[in-house]
C-alpha positions as CSV (number, residue, x, y, z in Angstrom):
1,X,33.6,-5.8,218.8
2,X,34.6,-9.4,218.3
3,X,34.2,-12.3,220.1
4,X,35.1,-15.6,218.9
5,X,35.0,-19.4,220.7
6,X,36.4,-23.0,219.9
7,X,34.7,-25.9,219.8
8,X,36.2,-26.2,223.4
9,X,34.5,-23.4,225.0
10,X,31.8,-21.0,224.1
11,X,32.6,-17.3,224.0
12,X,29.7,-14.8,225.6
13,X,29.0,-11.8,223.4
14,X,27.0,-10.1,225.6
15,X,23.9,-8.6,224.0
16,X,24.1,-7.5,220.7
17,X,21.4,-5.0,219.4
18,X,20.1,-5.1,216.2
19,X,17.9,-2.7,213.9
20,X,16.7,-3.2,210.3
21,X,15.2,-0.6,208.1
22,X,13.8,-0.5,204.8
23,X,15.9,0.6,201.8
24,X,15.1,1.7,198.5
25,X,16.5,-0.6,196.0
26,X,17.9,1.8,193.6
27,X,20.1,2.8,196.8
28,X,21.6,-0.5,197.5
29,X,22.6,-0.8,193.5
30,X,24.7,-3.7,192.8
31,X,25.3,-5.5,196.2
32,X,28.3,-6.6,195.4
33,X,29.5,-3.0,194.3
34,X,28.7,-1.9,198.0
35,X,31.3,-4.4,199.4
36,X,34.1,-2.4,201.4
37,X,37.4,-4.2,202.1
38,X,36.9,-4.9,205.4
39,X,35.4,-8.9,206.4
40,X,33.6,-8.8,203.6
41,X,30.6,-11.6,203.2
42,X,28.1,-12.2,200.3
43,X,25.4,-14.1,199.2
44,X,24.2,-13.6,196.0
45,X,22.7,-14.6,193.1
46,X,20.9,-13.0,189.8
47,X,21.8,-9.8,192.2
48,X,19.6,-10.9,195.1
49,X,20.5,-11.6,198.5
50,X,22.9,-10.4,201.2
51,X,26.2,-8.6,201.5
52,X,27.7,-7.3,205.0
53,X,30.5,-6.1,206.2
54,X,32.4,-5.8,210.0
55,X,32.2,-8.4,212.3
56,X,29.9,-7.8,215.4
57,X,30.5,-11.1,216.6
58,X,31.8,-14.7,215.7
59,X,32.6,-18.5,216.9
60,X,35.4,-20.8,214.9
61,X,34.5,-24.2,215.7
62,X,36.3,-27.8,214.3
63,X,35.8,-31.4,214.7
64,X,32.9,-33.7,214.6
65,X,30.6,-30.8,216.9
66,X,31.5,-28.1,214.5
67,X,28.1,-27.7,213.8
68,X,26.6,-28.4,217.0
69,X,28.5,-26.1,218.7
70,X,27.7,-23.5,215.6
71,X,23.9,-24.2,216.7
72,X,23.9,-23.7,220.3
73,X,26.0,-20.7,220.2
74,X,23.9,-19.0,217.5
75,X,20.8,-20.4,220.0
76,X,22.5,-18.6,223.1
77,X,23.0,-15.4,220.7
78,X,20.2,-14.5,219.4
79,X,17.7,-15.6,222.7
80,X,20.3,-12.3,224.1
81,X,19.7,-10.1,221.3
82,X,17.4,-7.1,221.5
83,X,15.9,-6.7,217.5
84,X,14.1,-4.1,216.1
85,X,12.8,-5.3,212.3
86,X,11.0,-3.1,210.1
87,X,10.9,-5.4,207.3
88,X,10.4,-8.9,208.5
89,X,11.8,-10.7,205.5
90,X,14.3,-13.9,205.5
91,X,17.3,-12.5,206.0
92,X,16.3,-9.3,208.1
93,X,17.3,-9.2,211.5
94,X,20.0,-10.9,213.0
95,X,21.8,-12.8,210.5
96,X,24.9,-15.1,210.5
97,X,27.2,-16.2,207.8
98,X,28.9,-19.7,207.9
99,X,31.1,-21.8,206.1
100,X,31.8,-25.3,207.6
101,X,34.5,-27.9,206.9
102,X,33.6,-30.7,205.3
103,X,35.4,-33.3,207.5
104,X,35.1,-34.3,210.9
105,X,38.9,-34.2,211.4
106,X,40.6,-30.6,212.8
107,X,39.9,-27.3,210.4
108,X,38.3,-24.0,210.6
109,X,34.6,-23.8,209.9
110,X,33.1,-20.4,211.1
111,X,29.5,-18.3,212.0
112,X,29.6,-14.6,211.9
113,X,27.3,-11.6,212.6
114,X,28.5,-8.4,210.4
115,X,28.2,-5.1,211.7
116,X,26.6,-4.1,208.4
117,X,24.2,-6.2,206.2
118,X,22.2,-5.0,203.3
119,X,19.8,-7.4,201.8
120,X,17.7,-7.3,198.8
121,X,14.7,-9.7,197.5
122,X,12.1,-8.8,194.7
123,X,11.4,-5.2,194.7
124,X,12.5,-4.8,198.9
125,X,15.8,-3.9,200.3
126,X,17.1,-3.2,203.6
127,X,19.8,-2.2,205.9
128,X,21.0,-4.1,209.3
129,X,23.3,-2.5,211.4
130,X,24.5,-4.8,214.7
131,X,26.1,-3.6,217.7
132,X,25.8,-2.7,221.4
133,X,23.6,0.5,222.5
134,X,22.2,2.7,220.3
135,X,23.2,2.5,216.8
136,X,22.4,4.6,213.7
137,X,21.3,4.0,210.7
138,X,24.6,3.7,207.8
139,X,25.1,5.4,205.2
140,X,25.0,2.8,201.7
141,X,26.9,3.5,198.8
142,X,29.3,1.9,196.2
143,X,32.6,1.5,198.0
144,X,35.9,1.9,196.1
145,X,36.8,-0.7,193.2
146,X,39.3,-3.5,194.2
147,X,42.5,-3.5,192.8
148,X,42.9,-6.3,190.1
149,X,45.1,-9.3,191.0
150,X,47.9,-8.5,187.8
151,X,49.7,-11.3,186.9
152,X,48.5,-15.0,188.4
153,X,50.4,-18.2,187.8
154,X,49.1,-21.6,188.2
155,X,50.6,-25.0,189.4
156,X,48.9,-27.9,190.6
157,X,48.5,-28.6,194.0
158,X,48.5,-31.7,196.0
159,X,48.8,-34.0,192.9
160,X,49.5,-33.4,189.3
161,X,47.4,-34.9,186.7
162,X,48.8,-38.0,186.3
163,X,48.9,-39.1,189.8
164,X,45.5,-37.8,190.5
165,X,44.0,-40.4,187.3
166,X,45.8,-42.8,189.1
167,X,43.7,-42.2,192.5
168,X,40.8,-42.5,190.2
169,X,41.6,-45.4,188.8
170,X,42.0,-47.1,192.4
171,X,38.7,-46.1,193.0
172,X,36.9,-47.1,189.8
173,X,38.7,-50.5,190.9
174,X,37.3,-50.6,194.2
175,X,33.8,-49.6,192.6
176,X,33.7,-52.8,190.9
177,X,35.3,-54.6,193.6
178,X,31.9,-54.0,195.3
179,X,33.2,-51.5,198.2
180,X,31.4,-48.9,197.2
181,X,28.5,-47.7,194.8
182,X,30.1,-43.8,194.1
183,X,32.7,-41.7,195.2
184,X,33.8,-37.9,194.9
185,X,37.3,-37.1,194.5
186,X,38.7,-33.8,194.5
187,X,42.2,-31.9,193.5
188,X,43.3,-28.7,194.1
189,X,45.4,-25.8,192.0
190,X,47.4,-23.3,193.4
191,X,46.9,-19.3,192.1
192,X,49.7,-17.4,192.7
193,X,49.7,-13.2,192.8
194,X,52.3,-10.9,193.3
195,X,50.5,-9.2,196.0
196,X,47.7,-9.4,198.2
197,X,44.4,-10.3,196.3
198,X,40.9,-8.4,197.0
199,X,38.4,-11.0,197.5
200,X,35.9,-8.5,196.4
201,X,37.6,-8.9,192.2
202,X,36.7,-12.4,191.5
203,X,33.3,-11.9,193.5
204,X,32.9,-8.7,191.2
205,X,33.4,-11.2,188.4
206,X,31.6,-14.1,189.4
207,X,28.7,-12.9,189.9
208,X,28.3,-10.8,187.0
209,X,29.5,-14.3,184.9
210,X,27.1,-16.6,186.9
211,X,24.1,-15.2,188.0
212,X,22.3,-18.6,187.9
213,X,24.9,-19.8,190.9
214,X,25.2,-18.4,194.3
215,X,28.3,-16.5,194.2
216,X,29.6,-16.9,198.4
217,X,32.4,-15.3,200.6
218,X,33.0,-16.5,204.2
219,X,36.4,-15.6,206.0
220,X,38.5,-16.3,203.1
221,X,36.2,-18.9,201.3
222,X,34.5,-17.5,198.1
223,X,33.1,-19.3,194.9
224,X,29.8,-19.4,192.8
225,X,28.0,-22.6,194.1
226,X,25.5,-23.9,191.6
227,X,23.6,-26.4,194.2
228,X,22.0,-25.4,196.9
229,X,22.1,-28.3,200.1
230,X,19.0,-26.6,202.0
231,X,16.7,-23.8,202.4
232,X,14.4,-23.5,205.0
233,X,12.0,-20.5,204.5
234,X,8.8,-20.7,206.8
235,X,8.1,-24.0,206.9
236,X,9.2,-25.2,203.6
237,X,12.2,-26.8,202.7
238,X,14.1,-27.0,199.3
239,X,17.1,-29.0,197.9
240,X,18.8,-28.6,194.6
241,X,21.1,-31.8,193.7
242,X,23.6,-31.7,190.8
243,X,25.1,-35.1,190.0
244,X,26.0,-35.6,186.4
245,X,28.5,-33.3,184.1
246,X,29.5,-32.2,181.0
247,X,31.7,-29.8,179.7
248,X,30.4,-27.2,177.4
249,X,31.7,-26.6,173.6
250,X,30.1,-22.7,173.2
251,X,28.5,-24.1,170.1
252,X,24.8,-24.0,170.9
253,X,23.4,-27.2,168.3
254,X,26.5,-28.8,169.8
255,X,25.4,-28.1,173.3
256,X,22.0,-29.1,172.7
257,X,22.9,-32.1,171.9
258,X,25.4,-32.9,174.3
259,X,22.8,-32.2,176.7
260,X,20.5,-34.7,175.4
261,X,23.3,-37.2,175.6
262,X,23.6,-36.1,179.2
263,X,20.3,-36.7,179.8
264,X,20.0,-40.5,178.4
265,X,23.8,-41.5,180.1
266,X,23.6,-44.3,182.4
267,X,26.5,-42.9,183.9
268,X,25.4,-40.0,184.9
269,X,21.8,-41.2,185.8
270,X,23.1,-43.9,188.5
271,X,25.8,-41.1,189.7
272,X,22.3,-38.2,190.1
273,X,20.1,-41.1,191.6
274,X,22.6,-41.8,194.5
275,X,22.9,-38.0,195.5
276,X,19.1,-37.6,195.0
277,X,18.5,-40.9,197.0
278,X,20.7,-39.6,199.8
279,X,19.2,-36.0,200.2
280,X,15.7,-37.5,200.2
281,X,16.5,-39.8,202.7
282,X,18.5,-37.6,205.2
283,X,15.6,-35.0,204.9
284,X,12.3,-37.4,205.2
285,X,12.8,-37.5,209.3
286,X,12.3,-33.6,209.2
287,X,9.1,-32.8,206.9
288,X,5.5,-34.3,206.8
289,X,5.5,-34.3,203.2
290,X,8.3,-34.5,200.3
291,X,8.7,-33.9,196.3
292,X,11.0,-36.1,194.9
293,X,10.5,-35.5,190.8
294,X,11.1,-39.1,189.2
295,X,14.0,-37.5,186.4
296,X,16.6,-34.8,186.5
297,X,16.3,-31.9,184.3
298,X,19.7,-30.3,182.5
299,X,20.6,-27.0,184.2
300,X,22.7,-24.4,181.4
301,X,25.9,-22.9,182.8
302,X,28.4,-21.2,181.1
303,X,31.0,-23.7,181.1
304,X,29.1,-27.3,181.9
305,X,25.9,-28.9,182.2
306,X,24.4,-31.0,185.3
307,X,21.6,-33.2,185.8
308,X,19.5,-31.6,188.6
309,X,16.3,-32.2,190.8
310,X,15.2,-30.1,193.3
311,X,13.6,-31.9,196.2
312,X,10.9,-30.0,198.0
313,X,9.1,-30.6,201.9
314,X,7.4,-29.5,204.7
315,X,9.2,-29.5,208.0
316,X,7.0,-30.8,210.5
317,X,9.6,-29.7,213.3
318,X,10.4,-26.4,211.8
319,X,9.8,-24.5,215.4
320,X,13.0,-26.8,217.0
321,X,15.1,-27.8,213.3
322,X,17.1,-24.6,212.1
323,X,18.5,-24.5,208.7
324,X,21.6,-25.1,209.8
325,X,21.0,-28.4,212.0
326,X,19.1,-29.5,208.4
327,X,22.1,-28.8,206.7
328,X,24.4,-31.3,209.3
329,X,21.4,-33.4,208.5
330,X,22.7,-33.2,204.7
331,X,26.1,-33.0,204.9
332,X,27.8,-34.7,203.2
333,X,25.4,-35.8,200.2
334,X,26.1,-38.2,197.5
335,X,26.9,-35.4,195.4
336,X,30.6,-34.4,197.5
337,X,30.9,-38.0,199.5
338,X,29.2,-41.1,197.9
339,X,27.4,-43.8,198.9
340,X,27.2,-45.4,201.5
341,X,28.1,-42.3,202.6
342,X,30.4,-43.4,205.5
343,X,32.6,-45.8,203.2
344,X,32.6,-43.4,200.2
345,X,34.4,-40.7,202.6
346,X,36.8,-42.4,204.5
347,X,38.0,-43.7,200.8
348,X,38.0,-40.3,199.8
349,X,40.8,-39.5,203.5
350,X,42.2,-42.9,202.5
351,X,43.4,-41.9,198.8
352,X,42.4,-38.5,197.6
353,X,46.1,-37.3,199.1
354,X,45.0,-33.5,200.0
355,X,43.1,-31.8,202.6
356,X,39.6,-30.4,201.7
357,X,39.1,-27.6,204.3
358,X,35.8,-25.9,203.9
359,X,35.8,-27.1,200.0
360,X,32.1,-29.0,199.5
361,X,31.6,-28.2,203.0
362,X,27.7,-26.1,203.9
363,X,28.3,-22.3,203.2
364,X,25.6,-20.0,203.6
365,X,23.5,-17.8,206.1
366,X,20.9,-18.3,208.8
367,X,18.2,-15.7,210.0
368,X,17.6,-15.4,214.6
369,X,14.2,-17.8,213.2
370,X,16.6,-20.8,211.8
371,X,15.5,-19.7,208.1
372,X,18.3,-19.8,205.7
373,X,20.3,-21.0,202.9
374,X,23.2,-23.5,202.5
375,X,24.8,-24.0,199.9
376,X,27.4,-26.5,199.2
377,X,31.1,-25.1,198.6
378,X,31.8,-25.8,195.0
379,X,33.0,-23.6,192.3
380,X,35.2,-22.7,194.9
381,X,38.7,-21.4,196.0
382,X,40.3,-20.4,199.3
383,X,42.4,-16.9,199.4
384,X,45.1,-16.6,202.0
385,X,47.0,-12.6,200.5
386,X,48.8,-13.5,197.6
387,X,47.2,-17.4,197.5
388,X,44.6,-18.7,196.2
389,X,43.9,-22.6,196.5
390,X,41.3,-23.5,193.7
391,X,39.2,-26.8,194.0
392,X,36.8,-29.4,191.6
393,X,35.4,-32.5,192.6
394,X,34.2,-35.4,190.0
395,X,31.7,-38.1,191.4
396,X,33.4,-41.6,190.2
397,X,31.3,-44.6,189.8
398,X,31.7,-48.0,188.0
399,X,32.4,-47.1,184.2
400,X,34.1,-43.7,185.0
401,X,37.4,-42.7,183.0
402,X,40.2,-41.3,184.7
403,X,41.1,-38.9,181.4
404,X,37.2,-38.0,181.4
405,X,37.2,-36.9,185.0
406,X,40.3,-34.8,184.5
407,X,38.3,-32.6,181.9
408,X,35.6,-32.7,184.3
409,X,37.8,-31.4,187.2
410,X,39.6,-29.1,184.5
411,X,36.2,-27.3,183.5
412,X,35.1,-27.1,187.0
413,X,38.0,-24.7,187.9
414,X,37.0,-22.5,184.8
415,X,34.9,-20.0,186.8
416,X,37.4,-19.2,189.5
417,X,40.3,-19.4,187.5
418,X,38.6,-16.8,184.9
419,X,37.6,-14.4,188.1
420,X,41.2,-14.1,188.8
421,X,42.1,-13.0,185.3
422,X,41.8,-9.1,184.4
C-alpha cells in the first residue's frame, strides 16, 4: 500500500492503523542484522534506535515547501490514524523516516511510514506493524546477509582535485574580500560496482565501525552522520554542532596531541563559533530557556576529530513545533552553509560546480507527537544499483588552504568508501 504526493498536490492515504508491542531485546538482536532487502530504513547508533522495512505510505516533496508540505501531510496522516501503543516510547507508534534536500531548487526529499519498524532504547524494544484493518503481530528475526559489492572503482565526480582547490581558492578570496565570513564547499566521488549494491553491506559496516555516529538510510541515502541538527524529545530540545577538523594519524600520543592543537586553532575556533552562533540563534524563537557551553570539546572518531558543542533548550511551543518544522528552522547551519547563511549558499550554487541532492540536507525520523531526530547528511553517499555517489564538505574561512581542505574532504570520504570494501 503506497501512496506518494508532490509538492503540487497532496496524496490521501486513507487511514492507516497502527499497533506497537513490546519486544524482548534479545529478539530484536542486532537491528541492522534484521534489515530485509526490501525499502529498507535505519537509524542507528551504538545499536540503538529504529530499523523498518515496507512502505505503508509516503510523500516526495521538492522546492522551497519541501518541508512544509512534509509537515502538513504528516499533520493530515497521523490526525487519520487509528494507534494502539503498548510501549509509549519516542519512536513507538507511527513513525516516519525523511531525508530532505538541502536546496531550495528541484530534487527529491522524502517522508515515509514502513510497514514494519522495530525499535530499541535502553533495555526496551518493540515491534510496529502499519497497515489498513487488522494487522498481526510479525515475526522478527535476522534476515539473510547481503551480498558484498566485489570489485568497486573510484573516479572523481563533478571536479577533480585540482579544479576543486581552485573553487576554494575563489572562495578564500572572497572571504577576505569581505563577502562572506565562512563557507562550506563540497565534492563528490563516484563508486562504481559491477552489479547492483545492497544498501544493507555498508550499513552492516558502518555501524559496526562507528557506533559513536548515527549510521542512516532513507530511499537510497545512507551514511553515518556524526552531528545531530535537532532532537526534540518531550519538551526538550538538543543540538550537536561539529565545525572544526582534523585528520587522524592512528598513533594515539600523536592524536592527542593533534587534538590539543585542534582545540587552540583560531581557525577552527572562528569556523565552530559561526555554526554554534547560527544554531543558537535559529533555535532561541522556539524554547524558554537555552545552553550554549562557552568552548567546544574534541569528539574521537575513527578517522578525524571535530570541535563540538551541544546546545540544549526548552521548547516553549512544543505542543504546535514538531521536530521536523525545528529542523527547517535549522537548516542549513553554519556548519553545511556559512554565514550569513543566505550569501554563503548562493556562493556555494555560484561556484561549487555539482549538485548536492539530499547530501547535508535533515535526515532522520519523527514520532505522530513531532518527537524526533534529525540529523544532518554527512558521512554520506547516494546508491542508485551499481552507483554510488560519495560526498565531503570542508567549512572555508579566511586562512583556509586549498591542499589542507583536500585532505580534509579526502578523510571525510574514508567511512563510506571503507563500507564499500569487502
Amino acid at each position: 500500500m503506497t501512496t506518494s504526493a508532490t509538492s503540487q498536490g497532496h496524496a490521501s492515504t486513507g487511514t492507516l492503523v497502527a499497533r506497537t508491542v513490546p519486544l524482548d531485546p534479545d529478539l530484536a538482536g542486532s537491528l541492522v542484522g534484521l534489515l530485509p532487502a526490501e525499502s529498507p530504513v535505519t537509524w542507528l547508533r551504538r545499536d540503538e534506535g529504529l530499523v523498518g522495512w515496507g512502505v505503508a505510505a509516503e510523500i516526495r516533496t521538492s522546492g522551497p515547501t519541501r518541508f512544509s508540505d512534509a509537515t502538513k501531510w504528516w499533520a493530515e496522516t497521523t490526525a487519520r490514524a487509528v494507534v494502539r501503543d503498548e510501549v509509549q516510547e519516542p519512536g513507538s507508534g507511527l513513525v516516519s523516516f525523511g531525508s530532505f534536500a538541502f536546496a531550495d531548487e528541484p530534487g527529491g526529499s522524502v517522508l515515509v511510514v514502513p510497514e514494519i519498524l522495530v525499535g530499541r532504547r535502553g533495555d526496551r524494544a518493540w515491534v510496529t506493524t502499519v497497515g489498513r484493518g487488522a494487522i498481526a503481530t510479525p515475526s522478527v528475526g535476522r534476515a539473510d546477509d547481503p551480498t558484498p559489492p566485489g570489485q568497486v572503482s573510484f573516479a572523481d565526480g563533478a571536479l577533480d582535485s585540482e579544479r576543486w582547490m581552485s573553487v576554494v581558492a575563489d572562495a578564500v578570496a572572497r572571504i577576505n574580500a569581505g563577502d562572506l565570513e565562512k563557507v562550506v564547499l563540497a565534492r563528490d566521488l563516484i563508486a562504481t560496482a559491477a552489479a547492483p549494491i545492497d544498501v544493507r553491506w555498508p550499513l552492516r559496516r558502518l555501524a559496526e565501525t562507528y557506533p559513536m555516529c548515527w549510521t542512516f538510510h532513507v530511499d537510497g541515502l545512507f551514511g553515518a552522520t556524526p552531528e545531530m541538527l535537532v532532537r526534540r524529545e518531550r519538551g526538550l530540545v538538543t543540538s550537536r554542532v561539529l565545525a572544526g577538523t582534523i585528520r587522524r594519524t592512528g598513533d594515539d600520543d600523536r592524536d592527542l596531541a593533534l587534538a590539543a592543537t585542534l582545540a587552540r586553532s583560531s581557525k577552527d575556533l572562528e569556523e565552530h563559533e559561526y555554526a554554534v552562533r547560527s544554531v543558537a540563534d535559529a533555535l532561541e524563537p522556539h524554547c524558554s530557556s537555552m545552553n550554549v557551553p562557552e568552548a567546544p570539546f574534541v569528539l574521537h572518531l575513527p578517522n578525524v576529530m571535530h570541535l563540538a558543542t551541544d546546545v540544549a533548550g526548552v521548547v516553549h511551543d512544543a505542543a504546535t513545533v514538531s521536530s521536523l518544522e525545528l529542523a527547517e528552522a535549522l537548516h542549513p547551519s553554519a556548519a553545511v552553509g556559512g554565514t550569513p547563511t543566505a550569501i554563503a549558499t548562493e556562493l556555494i550554487h555560484e561556484i561549487e560546480g555539482m549538485e548536492r541532492g539530499r547530501y547535508a540536507g535533515p535526515v532522520g525520523w519523527m514520532d505522530a507527537a513531532g518527537d524526533g531526530e534529525w540529523g544532518i547528511a554527512l558521512r554520506s553517499a547516494e546508491i542508485r544499483g551499481a552507483t554510488v555517489r560519495l560526498f565531503a564538505g570542508c567549512g572555508i574561512v579566511a586562512d583556509s588552504d586549498p591542499e589542507a581542505e583536500l585532505a580534509e574532504a579526502q578523510a571525510k570520504f574514508v567511512p563510506v568508501r571503507d563500507a564499500l570494501s569487502e
